[in-house]
Backbone as a ProteinNet text record, in pm:
[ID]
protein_1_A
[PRIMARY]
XXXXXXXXXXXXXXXXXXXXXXXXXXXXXXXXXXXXXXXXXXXXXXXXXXXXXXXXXXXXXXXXXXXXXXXXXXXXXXXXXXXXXXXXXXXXXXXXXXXXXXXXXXXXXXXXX
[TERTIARY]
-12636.3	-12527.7	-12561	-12472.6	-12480.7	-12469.5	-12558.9	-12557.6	-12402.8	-12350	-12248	-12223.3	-12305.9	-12306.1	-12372.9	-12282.9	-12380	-12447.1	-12551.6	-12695	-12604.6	-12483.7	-12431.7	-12299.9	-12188.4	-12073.5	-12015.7	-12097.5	-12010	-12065.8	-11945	-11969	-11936	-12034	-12006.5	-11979.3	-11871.6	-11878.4	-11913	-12019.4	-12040.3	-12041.1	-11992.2	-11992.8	-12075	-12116.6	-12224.2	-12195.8	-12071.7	-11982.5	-12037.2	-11964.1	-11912.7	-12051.6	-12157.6	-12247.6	-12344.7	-12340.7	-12419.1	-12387	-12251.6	-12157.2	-12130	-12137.6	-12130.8	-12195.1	-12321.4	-12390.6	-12402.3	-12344.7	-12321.2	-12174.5	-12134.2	-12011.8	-12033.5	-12119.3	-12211.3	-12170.7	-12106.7	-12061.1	-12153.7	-12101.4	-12210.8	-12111.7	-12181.7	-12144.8	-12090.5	-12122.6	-12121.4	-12251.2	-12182.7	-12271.8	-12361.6	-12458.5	-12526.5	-12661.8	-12657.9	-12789.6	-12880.6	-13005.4	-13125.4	-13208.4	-13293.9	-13465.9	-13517.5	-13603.9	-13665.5	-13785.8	-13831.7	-13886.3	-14040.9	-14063.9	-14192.9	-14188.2	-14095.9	-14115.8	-14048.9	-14047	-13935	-13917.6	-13960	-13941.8	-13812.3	-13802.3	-13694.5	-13595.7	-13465.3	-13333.2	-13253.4	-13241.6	-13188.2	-13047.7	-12974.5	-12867.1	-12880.8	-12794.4	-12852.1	-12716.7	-12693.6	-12594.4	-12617.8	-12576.6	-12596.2	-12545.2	-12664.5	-12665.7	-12642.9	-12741.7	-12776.9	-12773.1	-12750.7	-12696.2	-12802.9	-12806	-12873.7	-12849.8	-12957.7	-12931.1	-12861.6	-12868.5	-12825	-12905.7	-12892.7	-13033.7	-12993.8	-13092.8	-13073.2	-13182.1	-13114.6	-13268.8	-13330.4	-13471.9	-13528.3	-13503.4	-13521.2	-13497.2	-13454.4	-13306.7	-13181.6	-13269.4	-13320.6	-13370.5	-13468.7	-13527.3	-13693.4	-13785.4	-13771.7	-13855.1	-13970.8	-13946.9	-14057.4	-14092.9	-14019.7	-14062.7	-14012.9	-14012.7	-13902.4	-13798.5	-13699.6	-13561.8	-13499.7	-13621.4	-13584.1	-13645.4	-13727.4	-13733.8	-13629.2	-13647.4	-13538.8	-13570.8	-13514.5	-13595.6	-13447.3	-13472	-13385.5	-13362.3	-13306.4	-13300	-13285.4	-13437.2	-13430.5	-13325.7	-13330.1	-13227	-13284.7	-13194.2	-13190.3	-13206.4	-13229.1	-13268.5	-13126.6	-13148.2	-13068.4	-13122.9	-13069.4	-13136.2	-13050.3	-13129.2	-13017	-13077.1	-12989.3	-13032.7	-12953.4	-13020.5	-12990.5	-12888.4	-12807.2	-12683.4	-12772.7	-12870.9	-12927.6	-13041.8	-13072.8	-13171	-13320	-13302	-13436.3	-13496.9	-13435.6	-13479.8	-13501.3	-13464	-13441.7	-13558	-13612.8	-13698.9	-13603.9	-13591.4	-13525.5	-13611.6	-13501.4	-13562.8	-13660.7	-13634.7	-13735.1	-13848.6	-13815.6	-13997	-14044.6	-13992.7	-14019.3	-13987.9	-13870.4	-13834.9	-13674.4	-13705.1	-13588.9	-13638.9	-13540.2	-13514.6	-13469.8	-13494.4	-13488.8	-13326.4	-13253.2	-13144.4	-13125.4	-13245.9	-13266.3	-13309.1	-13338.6	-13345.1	-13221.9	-13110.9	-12937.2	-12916.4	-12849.3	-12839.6	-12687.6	-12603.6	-12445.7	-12413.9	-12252.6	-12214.5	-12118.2	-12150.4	-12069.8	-11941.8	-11850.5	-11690.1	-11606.6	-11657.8	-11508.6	-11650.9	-11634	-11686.3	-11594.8	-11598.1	-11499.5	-11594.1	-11511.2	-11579.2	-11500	-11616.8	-11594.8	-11576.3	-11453.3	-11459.2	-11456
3292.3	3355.8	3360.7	3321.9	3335.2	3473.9	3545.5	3642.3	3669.8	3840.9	3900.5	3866.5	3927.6	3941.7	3864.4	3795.3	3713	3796.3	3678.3	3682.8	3724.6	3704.3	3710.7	3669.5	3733.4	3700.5	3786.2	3928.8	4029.5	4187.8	4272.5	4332.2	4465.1	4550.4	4621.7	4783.2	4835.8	4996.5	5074.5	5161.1	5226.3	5368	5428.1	5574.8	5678.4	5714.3	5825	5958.4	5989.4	6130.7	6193.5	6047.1	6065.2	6056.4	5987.4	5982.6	6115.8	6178.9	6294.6	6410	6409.2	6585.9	6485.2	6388.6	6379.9	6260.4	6268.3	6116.5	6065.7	6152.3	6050.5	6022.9	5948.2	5905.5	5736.2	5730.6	5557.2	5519.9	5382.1	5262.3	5213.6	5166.4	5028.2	4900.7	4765.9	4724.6	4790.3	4870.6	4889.8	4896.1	4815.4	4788.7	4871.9	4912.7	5047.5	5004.3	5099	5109	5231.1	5175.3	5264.3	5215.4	5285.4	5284.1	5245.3	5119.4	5030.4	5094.5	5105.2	5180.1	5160.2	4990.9	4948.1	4976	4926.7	5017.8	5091.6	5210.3	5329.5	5318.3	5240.4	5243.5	5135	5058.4	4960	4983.6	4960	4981.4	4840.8	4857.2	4743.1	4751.8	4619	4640.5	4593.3	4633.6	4624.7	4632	4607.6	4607.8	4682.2	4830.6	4890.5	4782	4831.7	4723.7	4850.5	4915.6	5041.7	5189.8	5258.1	5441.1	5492.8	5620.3	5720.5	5676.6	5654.1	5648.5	5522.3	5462.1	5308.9	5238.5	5116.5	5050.1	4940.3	4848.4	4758.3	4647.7	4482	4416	4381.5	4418.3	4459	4287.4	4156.1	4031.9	3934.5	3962	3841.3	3712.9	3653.7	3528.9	3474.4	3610.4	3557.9	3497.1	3526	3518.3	3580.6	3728.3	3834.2	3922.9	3906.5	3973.4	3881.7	3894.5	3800.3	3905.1	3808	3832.6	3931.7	3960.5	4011.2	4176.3	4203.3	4309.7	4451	4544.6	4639.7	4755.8	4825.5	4951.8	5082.3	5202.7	5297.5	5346	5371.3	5405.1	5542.7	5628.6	5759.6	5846.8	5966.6	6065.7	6067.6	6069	6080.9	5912.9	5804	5718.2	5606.2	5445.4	5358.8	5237	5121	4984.7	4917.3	4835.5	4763.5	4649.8	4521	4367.5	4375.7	4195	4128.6	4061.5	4009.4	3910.7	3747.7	3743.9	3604.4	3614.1	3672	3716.1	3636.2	3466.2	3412.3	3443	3488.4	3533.2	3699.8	3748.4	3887.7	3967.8	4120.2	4191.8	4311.8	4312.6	4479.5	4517.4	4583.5	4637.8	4611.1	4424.2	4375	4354.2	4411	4408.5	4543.1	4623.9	4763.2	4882.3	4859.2	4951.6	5032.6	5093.6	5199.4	5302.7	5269.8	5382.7	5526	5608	5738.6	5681.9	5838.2	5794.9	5902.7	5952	5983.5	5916.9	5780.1	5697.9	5628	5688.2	5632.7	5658.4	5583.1	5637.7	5585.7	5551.5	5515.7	5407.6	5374	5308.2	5186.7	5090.7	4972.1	4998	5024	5028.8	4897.7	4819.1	4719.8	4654.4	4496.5	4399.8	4349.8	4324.5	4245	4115.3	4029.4	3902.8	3914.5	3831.5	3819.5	3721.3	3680.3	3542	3459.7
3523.4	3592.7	3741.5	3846.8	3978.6	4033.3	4100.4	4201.7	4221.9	4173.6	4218.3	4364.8	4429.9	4562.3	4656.6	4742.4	4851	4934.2	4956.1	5100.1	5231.9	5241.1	5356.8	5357.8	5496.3	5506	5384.1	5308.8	5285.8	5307	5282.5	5308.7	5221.8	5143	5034.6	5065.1	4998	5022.2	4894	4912.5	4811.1	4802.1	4688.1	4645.7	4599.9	4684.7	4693.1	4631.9	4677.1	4679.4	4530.5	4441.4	4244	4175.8	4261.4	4215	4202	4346.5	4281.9	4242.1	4251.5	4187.6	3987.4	3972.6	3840.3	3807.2	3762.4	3815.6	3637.1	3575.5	3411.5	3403.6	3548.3	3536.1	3528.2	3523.2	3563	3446.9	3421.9	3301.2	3283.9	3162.7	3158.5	3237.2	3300.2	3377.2	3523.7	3564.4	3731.7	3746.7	3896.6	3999.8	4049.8	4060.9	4110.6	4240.2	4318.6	4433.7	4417.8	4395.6	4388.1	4415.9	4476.6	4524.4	4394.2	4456.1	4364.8	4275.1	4144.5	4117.9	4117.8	4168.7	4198.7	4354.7	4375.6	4577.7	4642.5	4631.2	4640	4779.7	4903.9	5043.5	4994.6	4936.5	4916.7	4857.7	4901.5	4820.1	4732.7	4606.5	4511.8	4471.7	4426.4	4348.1	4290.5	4152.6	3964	3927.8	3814.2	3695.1	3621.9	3547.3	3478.1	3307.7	3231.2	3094.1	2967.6	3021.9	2903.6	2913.2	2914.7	2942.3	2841.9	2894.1	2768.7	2604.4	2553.9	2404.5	2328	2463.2	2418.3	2328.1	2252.2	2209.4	2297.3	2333.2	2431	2394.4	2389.7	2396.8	2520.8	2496.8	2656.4	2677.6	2656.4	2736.3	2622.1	2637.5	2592.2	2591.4	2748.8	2765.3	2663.6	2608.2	2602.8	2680.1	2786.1	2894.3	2914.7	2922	2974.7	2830.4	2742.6	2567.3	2516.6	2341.8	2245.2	2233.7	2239.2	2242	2148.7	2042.6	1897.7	1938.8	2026	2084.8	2151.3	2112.4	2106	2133.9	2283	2290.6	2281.9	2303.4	2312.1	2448.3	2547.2	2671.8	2643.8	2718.8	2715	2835.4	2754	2821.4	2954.5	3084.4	3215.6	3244.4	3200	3223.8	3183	3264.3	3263	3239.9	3177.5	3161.6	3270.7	3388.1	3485.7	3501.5	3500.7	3502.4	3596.9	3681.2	3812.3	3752.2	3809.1	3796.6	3738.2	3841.4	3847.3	3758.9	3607.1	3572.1	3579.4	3589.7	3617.5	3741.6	3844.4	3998.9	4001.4	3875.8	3936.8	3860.7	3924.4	3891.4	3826.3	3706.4	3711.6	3537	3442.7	3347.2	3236	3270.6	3174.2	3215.1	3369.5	3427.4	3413.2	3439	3532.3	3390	3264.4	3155.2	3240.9	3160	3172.4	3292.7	3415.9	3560.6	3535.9	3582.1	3607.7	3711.2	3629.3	3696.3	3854	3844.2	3981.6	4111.4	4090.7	4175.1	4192.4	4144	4227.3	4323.6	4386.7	4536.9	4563	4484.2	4477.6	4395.3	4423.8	4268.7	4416.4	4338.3	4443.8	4405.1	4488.6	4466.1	4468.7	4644	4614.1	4742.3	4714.8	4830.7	4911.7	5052.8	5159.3	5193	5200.1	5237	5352.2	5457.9	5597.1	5602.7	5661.3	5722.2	5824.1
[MASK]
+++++++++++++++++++++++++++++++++++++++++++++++++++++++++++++++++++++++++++++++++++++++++++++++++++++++++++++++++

């Protein structure tokens, strides 16, 4: 799958507000921004995959586990994959995020032209 979002020439607005007066308003599939949980000086965007109490397979690809692998996403916590999953670092590296490292929910992208 190709990267949601381009390197450049856009430009994203995101919602902070909904996120922290009700932050189990998060889908599965939205877009989400949080401090990376291997480098919390760094800010990421992810795809929400898995919510509280989800079962989830930690790597579809079989890449980084076998595919037949299956974890539970604990309470306060989220499973989030990259768009581009052979390039990307998220839950099948790192597990299930603390959903206190959100920091907003992508609303709508503008492409510049």
């Amino acid at each position: 799958m190709f990267p949601t979002l381009a390197e450049t020439g856009e430009i994203v607005i995101e919602d902070r507000l909904t996120l922290r007066l009700f932050p189990y308003r998060i889908a599965r599939g939205d877009l989400v921004v949080l401090k990376s949980p291997i480098m919390p000086e760094s800010i990421i965007g992810k795809r929400v995959l898995g919510l509280p109490g989800d079962i989830v397979c930690v790597d579809p690809t079989g890449e980084t586990a076998p595919s037949t692998e299956h974890i539970v996403v604990p309470k306060g916590h989220i499973w989030i994959v990259g768009d581009n999953a052979p390039y990307s670092r998220d839950s099948r590296t790192f597990g299930p995020v603390s959903m206190s490292l959100l920091e907003g929910k992508l609303i709508m992208r503008v492409i510049i032209l």
